[in-house]
C-alpha positions as CSV (number, residue, x, y, z in Angstrom):
1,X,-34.5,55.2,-53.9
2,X,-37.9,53.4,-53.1
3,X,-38.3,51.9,-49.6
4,X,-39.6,49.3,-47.8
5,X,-42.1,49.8,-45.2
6,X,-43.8,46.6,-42.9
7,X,-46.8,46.8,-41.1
8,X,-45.2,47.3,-37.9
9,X,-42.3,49.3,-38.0
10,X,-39.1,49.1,-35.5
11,X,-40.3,51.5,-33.0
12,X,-43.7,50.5,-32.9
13,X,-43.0,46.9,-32.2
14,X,-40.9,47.9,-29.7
15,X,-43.0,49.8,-27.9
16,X,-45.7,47.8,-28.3
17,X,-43.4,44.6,-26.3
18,X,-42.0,46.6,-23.9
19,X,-45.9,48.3,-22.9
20,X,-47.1,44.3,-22.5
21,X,-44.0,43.4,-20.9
22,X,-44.7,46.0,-18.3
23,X,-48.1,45.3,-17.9
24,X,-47.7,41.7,-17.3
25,X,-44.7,42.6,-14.9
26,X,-47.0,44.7,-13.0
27,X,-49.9,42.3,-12.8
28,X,-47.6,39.2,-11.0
29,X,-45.6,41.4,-9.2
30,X,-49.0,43.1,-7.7
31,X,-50.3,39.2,-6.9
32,X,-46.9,37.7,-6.1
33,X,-46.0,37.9,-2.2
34,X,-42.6,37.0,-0.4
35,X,-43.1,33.4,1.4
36,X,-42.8,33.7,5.3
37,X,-41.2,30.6,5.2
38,X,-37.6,30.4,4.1
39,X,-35.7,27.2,5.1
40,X,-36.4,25.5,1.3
41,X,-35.9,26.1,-1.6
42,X,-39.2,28.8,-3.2
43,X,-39.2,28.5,-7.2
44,X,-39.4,32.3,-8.1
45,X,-42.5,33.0,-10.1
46,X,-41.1,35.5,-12.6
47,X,-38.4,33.1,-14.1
48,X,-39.0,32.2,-17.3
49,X,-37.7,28.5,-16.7
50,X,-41.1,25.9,-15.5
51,X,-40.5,23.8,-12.0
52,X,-39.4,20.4,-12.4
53,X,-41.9,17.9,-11.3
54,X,-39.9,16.3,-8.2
55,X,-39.5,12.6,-8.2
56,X,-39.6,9.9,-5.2
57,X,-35.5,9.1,-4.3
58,X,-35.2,5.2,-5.0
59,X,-32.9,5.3,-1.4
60,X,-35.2,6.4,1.1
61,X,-39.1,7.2,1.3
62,X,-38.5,10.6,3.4
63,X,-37.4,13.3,1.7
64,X,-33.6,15.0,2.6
65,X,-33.0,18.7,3.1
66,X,-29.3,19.6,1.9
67,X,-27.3,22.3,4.2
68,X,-24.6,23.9,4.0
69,X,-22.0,20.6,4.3
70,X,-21.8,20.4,0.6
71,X,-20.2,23.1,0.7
72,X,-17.4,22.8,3.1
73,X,-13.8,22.3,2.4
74,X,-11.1,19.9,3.3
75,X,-10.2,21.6,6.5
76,X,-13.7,22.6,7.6
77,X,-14.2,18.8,7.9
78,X,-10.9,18.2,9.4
79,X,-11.5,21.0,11.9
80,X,-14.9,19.2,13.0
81,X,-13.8,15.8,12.9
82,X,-11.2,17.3,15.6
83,X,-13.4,18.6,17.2
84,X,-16.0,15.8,17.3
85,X,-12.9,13.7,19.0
86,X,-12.2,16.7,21.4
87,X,-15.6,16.0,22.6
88,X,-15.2,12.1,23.0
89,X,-12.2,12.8,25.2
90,X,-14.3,15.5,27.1
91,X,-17.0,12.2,27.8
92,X,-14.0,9.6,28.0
93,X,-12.5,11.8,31.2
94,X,-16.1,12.0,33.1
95,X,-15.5,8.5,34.2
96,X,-12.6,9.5,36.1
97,X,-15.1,10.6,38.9
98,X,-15.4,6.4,39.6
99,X,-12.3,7.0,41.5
100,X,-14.1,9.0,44.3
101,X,-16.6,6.4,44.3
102,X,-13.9,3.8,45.6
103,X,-14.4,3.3,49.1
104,X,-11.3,3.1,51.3
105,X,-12.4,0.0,52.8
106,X,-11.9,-1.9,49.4
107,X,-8.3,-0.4,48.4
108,X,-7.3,-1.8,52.1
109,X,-8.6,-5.0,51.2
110,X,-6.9,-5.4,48.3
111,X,-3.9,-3.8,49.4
112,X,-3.6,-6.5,52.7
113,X,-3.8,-9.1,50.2
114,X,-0.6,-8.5,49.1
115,X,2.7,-9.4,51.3
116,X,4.2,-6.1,50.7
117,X,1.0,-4.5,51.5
118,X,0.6,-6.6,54.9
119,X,4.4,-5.3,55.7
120,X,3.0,-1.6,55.0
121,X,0.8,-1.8,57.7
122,X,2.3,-3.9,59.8
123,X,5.5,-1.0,59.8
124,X,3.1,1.9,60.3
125,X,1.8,0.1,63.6
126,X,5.6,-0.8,64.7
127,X,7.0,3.0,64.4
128,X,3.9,4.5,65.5
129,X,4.2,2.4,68.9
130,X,8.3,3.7,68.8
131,X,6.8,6.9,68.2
132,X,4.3,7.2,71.5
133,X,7.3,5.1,73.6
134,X,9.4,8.0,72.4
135,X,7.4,10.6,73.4
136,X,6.0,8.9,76.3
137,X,9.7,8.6,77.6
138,X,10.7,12.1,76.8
139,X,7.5,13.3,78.9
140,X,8.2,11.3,81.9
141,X,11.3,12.2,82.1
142,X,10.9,15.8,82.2
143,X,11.2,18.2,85.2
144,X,7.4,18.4,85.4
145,X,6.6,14.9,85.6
146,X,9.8,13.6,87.0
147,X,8.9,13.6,90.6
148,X,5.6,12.4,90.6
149,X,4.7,8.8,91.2
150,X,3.6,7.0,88.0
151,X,0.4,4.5,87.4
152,X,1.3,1.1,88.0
153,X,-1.0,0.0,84.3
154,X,1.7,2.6,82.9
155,X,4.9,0.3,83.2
156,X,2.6,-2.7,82.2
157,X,1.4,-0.5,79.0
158,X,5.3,0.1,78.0
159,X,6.2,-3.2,78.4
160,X,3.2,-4.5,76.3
161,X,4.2,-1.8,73.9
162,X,7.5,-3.0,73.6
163,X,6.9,-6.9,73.4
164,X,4.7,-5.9,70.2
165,X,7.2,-3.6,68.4
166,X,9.2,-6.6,68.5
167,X,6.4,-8.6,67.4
168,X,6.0,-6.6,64.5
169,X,9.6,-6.4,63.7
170,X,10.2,-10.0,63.5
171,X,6.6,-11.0,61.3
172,X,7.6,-8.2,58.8
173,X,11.2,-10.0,58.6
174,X,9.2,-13.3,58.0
175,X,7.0,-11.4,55.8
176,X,9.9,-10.6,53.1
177,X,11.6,-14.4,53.3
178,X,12.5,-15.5,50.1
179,X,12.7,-12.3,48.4
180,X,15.7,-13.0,47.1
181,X,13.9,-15.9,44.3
182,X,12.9,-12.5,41.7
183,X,16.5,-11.2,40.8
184,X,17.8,-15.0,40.4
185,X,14.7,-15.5,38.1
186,X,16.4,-12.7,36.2
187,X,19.9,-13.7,36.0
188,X,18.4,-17.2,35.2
189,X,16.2,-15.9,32.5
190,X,19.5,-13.5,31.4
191,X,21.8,-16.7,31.4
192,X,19.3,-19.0,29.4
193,X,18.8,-16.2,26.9
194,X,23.0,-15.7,26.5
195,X,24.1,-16.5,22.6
196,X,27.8,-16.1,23.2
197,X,29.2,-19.7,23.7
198,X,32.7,-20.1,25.2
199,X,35.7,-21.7,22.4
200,X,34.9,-25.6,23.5
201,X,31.4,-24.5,22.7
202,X,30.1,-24.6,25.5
203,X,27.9,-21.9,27.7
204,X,29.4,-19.7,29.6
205,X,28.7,-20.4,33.7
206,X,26.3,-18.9,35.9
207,X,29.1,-17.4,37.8
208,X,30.2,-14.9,34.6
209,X,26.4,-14.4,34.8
210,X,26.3,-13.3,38.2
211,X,29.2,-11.2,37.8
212,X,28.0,-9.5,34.8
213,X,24.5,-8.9,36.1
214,X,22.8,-5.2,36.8
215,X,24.3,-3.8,40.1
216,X,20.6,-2.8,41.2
217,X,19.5,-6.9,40.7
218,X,22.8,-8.0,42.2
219,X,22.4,-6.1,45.5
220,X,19.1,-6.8,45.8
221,X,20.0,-10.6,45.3
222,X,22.3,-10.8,48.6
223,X,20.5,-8.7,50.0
224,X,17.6,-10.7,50.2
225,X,20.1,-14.0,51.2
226,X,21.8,-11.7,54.0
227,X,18.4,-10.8,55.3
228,X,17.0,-14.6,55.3
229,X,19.8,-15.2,57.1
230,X,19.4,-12.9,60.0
231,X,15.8,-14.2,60.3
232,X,16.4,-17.6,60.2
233,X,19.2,-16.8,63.0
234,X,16.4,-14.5,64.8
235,X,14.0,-17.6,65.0
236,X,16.9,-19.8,66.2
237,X,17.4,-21.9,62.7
238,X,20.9,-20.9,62.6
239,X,23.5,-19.2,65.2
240,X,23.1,-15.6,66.5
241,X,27.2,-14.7,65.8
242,X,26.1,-16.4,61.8
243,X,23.0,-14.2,62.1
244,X,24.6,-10.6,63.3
245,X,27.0,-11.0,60.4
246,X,24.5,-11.5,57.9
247,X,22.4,-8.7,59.2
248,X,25.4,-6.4,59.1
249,X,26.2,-7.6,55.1
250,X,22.3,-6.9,54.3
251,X,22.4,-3.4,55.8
252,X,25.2,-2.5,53.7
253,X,23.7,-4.0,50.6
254,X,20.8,-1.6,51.8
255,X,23.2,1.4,52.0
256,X,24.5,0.8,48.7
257,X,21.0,0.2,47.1
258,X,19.8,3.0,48.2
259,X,22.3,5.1,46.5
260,X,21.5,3.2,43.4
261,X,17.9,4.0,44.1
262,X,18.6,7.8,44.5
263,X,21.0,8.2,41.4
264,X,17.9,6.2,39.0
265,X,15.3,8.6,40.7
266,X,17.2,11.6,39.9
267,X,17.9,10.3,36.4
268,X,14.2,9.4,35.7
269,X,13.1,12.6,37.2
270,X,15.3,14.4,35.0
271,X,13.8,13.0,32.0
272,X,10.0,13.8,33.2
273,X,11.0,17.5,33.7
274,X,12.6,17.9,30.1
275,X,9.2,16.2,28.6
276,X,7.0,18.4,30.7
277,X,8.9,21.3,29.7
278,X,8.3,20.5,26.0
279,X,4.9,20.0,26.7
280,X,4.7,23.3,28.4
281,X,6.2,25.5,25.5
282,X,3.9,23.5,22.9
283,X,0.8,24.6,25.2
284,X,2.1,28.1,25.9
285,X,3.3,28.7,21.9
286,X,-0.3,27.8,20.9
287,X,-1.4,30.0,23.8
288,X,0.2,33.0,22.9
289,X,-0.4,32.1,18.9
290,X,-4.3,32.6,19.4
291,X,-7.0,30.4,17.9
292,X,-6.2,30.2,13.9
293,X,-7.2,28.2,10.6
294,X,-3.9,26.2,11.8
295,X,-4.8,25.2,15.3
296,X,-5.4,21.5,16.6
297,X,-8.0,21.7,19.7
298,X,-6.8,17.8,19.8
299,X,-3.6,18.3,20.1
300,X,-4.2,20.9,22.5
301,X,-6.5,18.5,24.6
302,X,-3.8,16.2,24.6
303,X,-1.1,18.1,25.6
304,X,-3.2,19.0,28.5
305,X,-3.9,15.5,29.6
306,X,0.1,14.4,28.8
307,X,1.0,17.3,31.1
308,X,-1.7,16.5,33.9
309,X,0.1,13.2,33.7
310,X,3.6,14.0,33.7
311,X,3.2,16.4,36.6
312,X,1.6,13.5,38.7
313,X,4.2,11.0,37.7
314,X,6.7,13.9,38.9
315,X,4.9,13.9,42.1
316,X,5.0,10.4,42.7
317,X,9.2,10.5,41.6
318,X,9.5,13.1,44.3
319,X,7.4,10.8,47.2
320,X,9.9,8.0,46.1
321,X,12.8,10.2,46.6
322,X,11.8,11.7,49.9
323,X,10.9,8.4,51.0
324,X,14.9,6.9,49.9
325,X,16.5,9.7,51.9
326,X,14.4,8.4,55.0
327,X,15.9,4.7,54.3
328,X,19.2,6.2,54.1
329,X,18.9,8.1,57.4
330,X,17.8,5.0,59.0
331,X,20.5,2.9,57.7
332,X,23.3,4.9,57.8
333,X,23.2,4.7,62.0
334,X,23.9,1.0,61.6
335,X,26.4,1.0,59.1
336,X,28.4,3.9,60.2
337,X,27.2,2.9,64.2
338,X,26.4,6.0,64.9
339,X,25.4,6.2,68.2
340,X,24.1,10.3,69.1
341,X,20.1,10.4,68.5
342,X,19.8,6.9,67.1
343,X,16.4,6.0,68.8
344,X,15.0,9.2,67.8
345,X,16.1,9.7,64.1
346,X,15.9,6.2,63.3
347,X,12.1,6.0,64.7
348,X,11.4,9.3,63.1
349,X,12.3,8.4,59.9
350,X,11.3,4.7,59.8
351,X,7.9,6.4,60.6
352,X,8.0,8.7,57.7
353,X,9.1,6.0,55.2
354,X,6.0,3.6,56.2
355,X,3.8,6.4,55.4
356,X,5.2,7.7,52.2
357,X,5.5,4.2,51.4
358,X,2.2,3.4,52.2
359,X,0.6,6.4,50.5
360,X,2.6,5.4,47.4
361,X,1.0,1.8,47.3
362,X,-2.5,3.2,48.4
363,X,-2.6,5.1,45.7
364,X,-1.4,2.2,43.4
365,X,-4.6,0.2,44.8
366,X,-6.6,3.0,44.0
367,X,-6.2,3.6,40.8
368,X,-6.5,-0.3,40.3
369,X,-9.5,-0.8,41.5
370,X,-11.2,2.6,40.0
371,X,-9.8,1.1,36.3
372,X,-11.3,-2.0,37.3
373,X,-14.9,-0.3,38.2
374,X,-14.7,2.0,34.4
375,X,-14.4,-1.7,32.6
């Protein structure tokens, strides 16, 4: 059977191809060198496909350079976002250093603008007089000093001392007058607000008000009236027999306050220990977790900052505690009229109570004024 034959057979053109292919292969592969540069995009010579003639973008004259943010997933731009607002909180806490820049001479300023803060200071100067009487009494009457002939400015210098203690004891009572007008703007405010009308339909009266109001405002209600009282009785506006028996009603609407006072604190500090605990065992799970796909540097960040803050409210509950157990000292001599030590515990712990109470609205004044300065 005849065959066909064609000019160039099978092997021939196949040879032939594959001998130019190689030559031309060897030629731009001998002139073609690697670019030094690599941060764009380099069209490789050897494809087959042309370069497309860029064109101007209709948005902007400069050109844009794409990176790799194309390509990222949901949760690489969740993770960055948080971390982008781990950083803002970073810069939002630098400010906190204005509070070292308030000077001491401003937060006493604004703290003796207040009443309460004028009867702060005016107490720390009262018991710290009772506290160099006291020790000046115990020192003169020692065995060293007992026999020796005393300085006649000395007597002058302990009466003085004395006269100004008293001073001070009756402008802090004048200080507080009237205290009595925030709790009746409460049970007011409570009675005005009451939607339970009587059968005649009628309100019910102030008095069921009274009655029914929180122990803590209804103490602190006759207390206040028992306490006007024994001023007014001090300054000679009403008797002195009216005035002791008020004084003696207001110390044991102290006493009882008190109580209240140190049953709320222990109940409020209770309920800062159980958060800070949960805040705790987040921070320590995360901790002992390690750093994974699933981790939340903002949460962490502000687990921190709740924790920095509920272990300085704890602090604060524990200076307000410390601070009622010195009240209670004080007043328990005069309601129970105990009479063993009662100079020297009741200066002792008035003393204490002025300067945790002090401290406490110091720091109050502080952190007022350094908000004030960030805004």
């Amino acid at each position: 059977m005849s065959s066909i034959t064609f000019p160039y057979g099978h092997g021939h053109a196949s040879s032939s191809s594959v001998s130019i292919n190689d030559s031309q292969y060897n030629r731009l592969s001998a002139s073609y060198e690697p670019p030094t540069d690599t941060s764009s995009f380099q069209m490789n010579p050897l494809s087959s496909h042309p370069p497309r003639t860029p064109r101007t973008s209709i948005m902007s004259n400069g050109s844009h350079v794409f990176g790799n943010d194309i390509y990222d997933t949901k949760a690489d731009s969740e993770e960055k976002s948080q971390a982008i607002e781990v950083e803002d909180d970073e810069e939002d806490e630098k400010p906190d250093s204005s509070k070292d820049r308030v000077r001491r001479e401003d937060v006493w300023r604004e703290l003796l603008k207040s009443a309460n803060g004028r009867d702060k200071a005016f107490k720390l100067l009262q018991y710290s007089m009772k506290m160099y009487l006291l020790f000046h009494v115990a020192v003169t009457s020692s065995r060293v000093f007992r026999g020796q002939k005393r300085p006649p400015w000395e007597a002058e210098l302990t009466k003085r001392l004395t006269s100004a203690i008293a001073g001070f004891s009756l402008t802090r009572k004048c200080l507080i007058l009237f205290n009595w007008l925030p709790p009746l703007t409460s049970i007011l405010a409570q009675h005005s607000t009451d939607s339970y009308p009587t059968q005649k339909g009628k309100q019910k009266p102030l008095l069921h008000t009274f009655l029914h109001a929180p122990p803590p405002v209804l103490l602190e209600f006759i207390n206040g009236l028992a306490d006007d009282a024994a001023t007014f009785s001090k300054l000679g506006i009403i008797g002195k027999i009216t005035g002791e028996r008020a004084g003696r009603l207001a110390d044991y609407c102290w006493f009882a306050s008190t109580l209240v006072n140190l049953v709320e604190n222990s109940v409020e500090r209770s309920v800062i220990l159980d958060l800070q605990h949960q805040v705790e065992n987040r921070l320590y799970s995360e901790s002992m977790g390690g750093a994974t796909t699933k981790s939340n540097p903002a949460i962490n960040k502000l687990d921190e900052k709740e924790l920095m803050r509920l272990r300085r409210q704890d602090y604060w509950i524990q200076i307000t505690r410390l601070k009622l157990v010195m009240d209670l000292i004080f007043v328990s001599y005069d309601v129970f009229r105990l009479k063993r030590a009662k100079g020297q515990a009741q200066t002792f712990a008035g003393l204490a109570s002025a300067v945790l109470s002090s401290a406490k609205l110091y720091d109050k004044h502080k952190n007022l004024l350094s908000k004030s300065h960030t805004h």
